[in-house]
C-alpha positions as CSV (number, residue, x, y, z in Angstrom):
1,X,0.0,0.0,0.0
2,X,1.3,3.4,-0.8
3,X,1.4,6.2,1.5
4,X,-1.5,7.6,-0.3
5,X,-3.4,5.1,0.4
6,X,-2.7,5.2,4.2
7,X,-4.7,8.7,3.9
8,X,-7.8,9.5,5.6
9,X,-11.0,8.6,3.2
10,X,-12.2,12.2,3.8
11,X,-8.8,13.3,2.8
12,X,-8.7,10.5,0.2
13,X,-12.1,11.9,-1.3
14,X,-11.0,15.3,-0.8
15,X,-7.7,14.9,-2.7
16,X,-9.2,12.8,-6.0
17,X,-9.7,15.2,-8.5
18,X,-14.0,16.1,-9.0
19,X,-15.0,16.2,-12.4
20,X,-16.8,19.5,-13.0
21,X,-20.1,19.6,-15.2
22,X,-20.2,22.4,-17.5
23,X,-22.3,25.4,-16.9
24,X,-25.0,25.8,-19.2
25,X,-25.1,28.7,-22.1
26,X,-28.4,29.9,-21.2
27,X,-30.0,30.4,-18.1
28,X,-33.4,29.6,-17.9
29,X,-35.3,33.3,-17.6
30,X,-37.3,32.9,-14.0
31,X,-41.1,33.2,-14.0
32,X,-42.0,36.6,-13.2
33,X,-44.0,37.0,-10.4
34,X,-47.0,37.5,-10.5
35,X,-48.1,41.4,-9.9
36,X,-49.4,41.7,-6.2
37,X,-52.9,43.3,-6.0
38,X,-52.8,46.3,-3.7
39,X,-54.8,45.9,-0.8
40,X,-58.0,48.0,-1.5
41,X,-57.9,50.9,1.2
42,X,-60.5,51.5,3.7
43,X,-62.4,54.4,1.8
44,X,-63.0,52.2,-1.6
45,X,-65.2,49.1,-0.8
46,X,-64.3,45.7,-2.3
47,X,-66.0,44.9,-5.3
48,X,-65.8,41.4,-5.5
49,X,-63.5,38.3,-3.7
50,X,-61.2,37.2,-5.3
51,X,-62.3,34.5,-7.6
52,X,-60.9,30.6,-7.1
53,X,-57.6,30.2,-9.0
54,X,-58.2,28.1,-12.5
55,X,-55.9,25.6,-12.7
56,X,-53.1,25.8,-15.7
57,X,-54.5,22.8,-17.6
58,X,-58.1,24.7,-17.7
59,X,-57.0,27.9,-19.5
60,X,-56.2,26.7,-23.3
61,X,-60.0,25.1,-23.3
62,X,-61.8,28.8,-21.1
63,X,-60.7,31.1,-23.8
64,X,-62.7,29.6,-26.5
65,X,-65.4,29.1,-24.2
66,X,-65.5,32.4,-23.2
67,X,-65.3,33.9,-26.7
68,X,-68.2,31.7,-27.9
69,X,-70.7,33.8,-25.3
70,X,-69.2,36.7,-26.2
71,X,-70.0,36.3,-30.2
72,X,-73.2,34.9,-29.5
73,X,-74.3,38.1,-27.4
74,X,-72.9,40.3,-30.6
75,X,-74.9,38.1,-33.1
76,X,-78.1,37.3,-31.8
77,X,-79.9,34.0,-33.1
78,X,-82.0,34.7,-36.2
79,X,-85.1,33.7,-35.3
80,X,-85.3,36.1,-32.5
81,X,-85.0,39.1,-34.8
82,X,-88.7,40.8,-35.0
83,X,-89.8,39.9,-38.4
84,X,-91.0,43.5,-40.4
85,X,-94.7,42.9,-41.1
86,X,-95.8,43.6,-44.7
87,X,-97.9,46.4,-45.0
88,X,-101.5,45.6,-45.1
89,X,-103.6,45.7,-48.5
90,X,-105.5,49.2,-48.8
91,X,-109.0,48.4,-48.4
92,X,-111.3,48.6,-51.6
93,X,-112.6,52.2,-52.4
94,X,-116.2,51.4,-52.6
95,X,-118.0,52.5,-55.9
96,X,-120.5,56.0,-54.6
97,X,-124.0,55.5,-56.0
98,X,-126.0,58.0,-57.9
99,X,-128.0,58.4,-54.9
100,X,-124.9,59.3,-52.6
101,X,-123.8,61.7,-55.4
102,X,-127.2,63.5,-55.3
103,X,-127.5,64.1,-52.0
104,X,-123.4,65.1,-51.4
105,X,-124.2,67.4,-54.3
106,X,-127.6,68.7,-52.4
107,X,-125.6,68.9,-49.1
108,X,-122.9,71.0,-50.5
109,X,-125.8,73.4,-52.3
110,X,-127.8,73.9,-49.3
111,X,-124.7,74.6,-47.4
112,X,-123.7,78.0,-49.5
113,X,-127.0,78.9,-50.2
114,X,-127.3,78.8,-46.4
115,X,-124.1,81.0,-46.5
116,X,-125.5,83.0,-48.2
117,X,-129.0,83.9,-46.9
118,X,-127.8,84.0,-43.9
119,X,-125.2,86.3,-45.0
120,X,-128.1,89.0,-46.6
121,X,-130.1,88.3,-43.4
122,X,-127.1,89.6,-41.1
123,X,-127.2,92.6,-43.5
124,X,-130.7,93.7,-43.3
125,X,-130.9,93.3,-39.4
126,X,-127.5,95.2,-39.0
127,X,-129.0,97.7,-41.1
128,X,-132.7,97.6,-39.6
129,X,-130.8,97.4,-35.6
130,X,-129.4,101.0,-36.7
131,X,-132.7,102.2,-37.4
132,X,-134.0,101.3,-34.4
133,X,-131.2,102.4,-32.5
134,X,-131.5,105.8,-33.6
135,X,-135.4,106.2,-33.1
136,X,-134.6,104.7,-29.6
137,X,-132.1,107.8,-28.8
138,X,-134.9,109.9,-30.3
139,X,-137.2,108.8,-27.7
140,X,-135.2,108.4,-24.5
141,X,-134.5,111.0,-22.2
142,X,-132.2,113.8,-23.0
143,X,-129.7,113.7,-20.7
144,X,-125.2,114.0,-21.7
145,X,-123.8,110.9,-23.7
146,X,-121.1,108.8,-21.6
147,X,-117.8,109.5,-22.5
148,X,-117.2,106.3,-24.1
149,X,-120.4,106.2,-26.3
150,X,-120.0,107.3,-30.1
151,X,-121.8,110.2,-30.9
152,X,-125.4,108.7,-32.9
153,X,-125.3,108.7,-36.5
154,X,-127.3,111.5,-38.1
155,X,-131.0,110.5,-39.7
156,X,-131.2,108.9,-43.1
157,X,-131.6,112.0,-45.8
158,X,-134.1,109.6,-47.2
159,X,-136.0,108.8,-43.7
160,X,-138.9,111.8,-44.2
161,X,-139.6,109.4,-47.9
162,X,-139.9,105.8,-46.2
163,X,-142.3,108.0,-43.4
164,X,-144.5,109.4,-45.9
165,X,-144.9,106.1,-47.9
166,X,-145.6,103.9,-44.9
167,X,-148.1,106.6,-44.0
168,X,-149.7,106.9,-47.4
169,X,-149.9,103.0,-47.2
170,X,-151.7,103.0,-43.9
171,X,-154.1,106.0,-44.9
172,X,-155.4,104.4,-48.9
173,X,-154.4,100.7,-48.4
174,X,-154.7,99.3,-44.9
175,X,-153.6,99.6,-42.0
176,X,-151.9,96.6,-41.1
177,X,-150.1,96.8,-44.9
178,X,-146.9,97.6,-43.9
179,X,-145.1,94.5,-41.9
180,X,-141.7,96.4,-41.9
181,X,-139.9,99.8,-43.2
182,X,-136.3,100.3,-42.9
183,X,-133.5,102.2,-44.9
184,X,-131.2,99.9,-45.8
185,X,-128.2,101.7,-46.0
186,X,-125.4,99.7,-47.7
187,X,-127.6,100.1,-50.6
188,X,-127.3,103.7,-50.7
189,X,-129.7,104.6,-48.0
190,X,-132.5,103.1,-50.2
191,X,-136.2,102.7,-48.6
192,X,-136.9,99.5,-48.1
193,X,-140.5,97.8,-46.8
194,X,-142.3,94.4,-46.2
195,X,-145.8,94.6,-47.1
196,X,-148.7,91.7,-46.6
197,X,-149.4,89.4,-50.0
198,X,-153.1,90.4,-49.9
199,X,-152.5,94.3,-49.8
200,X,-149.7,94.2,-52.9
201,X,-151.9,94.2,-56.1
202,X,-153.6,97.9,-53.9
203,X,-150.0,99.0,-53.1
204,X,-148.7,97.9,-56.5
205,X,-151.1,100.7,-57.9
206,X,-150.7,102.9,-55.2
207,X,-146.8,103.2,-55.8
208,X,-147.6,103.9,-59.9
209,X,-150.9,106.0,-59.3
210,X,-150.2,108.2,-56.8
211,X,-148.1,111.5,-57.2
212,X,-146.3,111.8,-54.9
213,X,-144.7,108.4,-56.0
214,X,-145.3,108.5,-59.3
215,X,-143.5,104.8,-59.9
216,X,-144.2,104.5,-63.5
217,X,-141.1,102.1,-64.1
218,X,-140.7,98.8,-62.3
219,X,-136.7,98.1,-62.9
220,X,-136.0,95.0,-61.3
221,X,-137.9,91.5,-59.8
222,X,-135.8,88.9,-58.1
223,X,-137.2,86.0,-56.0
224,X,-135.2,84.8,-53.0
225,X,-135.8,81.2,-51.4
226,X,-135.5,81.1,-47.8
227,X,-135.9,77.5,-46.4
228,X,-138.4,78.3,-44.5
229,X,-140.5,80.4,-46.9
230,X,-139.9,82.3,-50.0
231,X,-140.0,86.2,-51.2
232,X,-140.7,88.6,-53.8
233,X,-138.9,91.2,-54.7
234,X,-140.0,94.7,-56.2
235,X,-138.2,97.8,-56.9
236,X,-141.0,100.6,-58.5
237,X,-139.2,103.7,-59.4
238,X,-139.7,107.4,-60.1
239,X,-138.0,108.1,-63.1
240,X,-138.2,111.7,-62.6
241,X,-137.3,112.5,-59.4
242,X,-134.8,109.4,-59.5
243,X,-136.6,108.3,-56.9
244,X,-136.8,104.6,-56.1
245,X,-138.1,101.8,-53.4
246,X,-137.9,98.6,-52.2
247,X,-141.0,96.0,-51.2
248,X,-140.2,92.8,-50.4
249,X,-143.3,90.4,-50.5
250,X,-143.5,86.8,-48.8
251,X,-145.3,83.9,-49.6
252,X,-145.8,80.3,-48.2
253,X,-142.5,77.9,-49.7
254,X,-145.0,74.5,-50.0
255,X,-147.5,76.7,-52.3
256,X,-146.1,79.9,-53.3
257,X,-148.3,82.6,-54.9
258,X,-148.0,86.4,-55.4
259,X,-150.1,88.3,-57.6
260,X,-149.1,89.0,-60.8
261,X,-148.0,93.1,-61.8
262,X,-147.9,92.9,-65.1
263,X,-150.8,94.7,-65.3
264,X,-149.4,97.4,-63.2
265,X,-146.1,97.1,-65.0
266,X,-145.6,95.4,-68.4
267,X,-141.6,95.3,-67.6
268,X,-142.6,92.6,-64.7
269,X,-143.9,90.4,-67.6
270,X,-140.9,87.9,-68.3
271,X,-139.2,88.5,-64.4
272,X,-142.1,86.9,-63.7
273,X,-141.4,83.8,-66.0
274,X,-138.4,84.0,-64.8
275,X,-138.7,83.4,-61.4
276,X,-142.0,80.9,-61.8
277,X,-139.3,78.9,-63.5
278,X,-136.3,78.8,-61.9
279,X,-137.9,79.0,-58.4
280,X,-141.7,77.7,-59.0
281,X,-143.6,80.8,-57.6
282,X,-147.0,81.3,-59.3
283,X,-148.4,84.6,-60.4
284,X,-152.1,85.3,-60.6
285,X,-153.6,87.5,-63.2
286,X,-150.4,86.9,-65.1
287,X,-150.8,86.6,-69.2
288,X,-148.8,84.4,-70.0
289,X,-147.4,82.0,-67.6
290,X,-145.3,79.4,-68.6
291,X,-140.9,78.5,-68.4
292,X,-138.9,81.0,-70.3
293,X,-135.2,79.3,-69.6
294,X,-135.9,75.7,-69.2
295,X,-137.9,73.2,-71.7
296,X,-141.3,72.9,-70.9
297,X,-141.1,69.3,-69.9
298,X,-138.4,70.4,-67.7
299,X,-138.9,68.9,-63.8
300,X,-138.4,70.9,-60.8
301,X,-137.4,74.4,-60.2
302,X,-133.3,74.7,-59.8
303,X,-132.8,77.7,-58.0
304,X,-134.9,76.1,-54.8
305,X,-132.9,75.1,-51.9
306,X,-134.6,71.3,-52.4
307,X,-134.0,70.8,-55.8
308,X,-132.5,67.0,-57.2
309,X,-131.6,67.3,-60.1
310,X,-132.1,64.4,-62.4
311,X,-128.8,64.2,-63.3
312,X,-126.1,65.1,-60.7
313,X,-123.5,65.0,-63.3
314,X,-125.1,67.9,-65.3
């Protein structure tokens, strides 16, 4: 045995030379830790705990999992999608019958007509309510007009004429002749009266015959249907003093009649007609009563408010 070999094993170990491994090139990089959530101080509340660690072997297969909800909530299923309803079929326009037409046509007439009458009738009350306004102020009380009151209008120039006709009525015709005597005044301050049927063919004469009237021209004759009855009317005038009048004449609307003046005054000969045709009033004591504008076999009378006519197209 060699002296070596008398050596301690400890030294023996210690002396033998120790083979050394090589160090490796690259150094595996360390994990980094993870980032350490900051304690949430005492003036923010905790949201949520913390939520059970997933293990390592569960993450590849929760990220497609978790992307399917998410393109699901984007793209909703089809068949929940509100469907757009199609727009219903208009409904059939239904076909108006000659009947409906008549009496949509008949509805619309009677409406202006209405218009219309009631439009004159506002006219001759404003203008007979000033009349009787200022014969009320005649016979009140004298006394100082308020401060606020307009001052009243002045008398008609043509007053002292309607007063001496309605008195000359009274006196030769009858007394009860004159219904109503007013000066309308939008028509140039013109005497206007309403006189009874029965006492016109008397007051017809009275207006030509007498000379202070002295009518010998009659220049106009209009008939006017009210609804509710219908009206004559005459304007006689004095061709010499220029002079002229208005009498309005009513009449029942089921069976109108008004004496004929033709004989008074040959010009009321075809107003007459006239208005017998268009508006179906009759005239006693006329000559020669028959339709001047429509055929003879015509039906009806188209300037009444209750006229049809045959055909509503025409």
């Amino acid at each position: 045995m060699s002296e070596n070999d008398n050596r301690d094993p400890v030294e023996k170990a210690s002396a033998e030379p120790v083979a050394v491994e090589p160090e490796a090139s690259a150094v595996e990089p360390e994990a980094p830790e993870p980032p350490v959530a900051e304690s949430p101080s005492a003036s923010e509340p905790v949201a949520a705990e913390a939520a059970p660690a997933v293990p390592a072997s569960a993450e590849p297969d929760a990220a497609p999992a978790a992307e399917k909800p998410a393109a699901e909530a984007e793209a909703p299923p089809a068949a929940s999608a509100p469907q757009e309803e199609a727009p219903a079929a208009p409904p059939a326009r239904r076909v108006e019958t000659d009947e409906e037409k008549a009496a949509r046509r008949k509805a619309a007439l009677e409406a202006r007509e209405a218009a219309k009458a009631a439009a004159a009738q506002a006219a001759a009350e404003a203008a007979k309510a000033g009349t009787e306004g200022r014969a009320a102020a005649k016979s009140a009380e004298a006394g100082e007009p308020a401060a606020d009151e307009p001052p009243p209008k002045p008398p008609s120039p043509n007053q002292p004429r309607l007063d001496r006709v309605v008195r000359l009525l009274r006196e030769l015709v009858a007394e009860d002749a004159v219904e109503e005597a007013y000066i309308n005044e939008a028509n140039d301050h013109l005497p206007t009266l309403s006189l009874k049927n029965e006492s016109w063919p008397q007051a017809a004469r009275l207006f030509r015959e007498h000379p202070e009237l002295a009518c010998a021209y009659l220049r106009n004759v209009s008939g006017v249907d009210y609804e509710t009855y219908m009206e004559v009317v005459y304007y006689p005038l004095n061709m010499d003093a220029r002079q002229s009048y208005c009498v309005k004449v009513k009449t029942d609307r089921e069976s109108p009649s008004v004496a004929s003046v033709t004989p008074v005054w040959q010009t009321a000969n075809w107003n007459e007609r006239e208005i017998y045709d268009l508006l179906g009033i009759d005239f006693p004591g006329h000559p020669d009563l028959r339709r001047i504008m429509m055929s003879d076999d015509w039906v009806g009378h188209p300037l009444r408010k209750d006229y049809v006519p045959l055909d509503p197209e025409v």
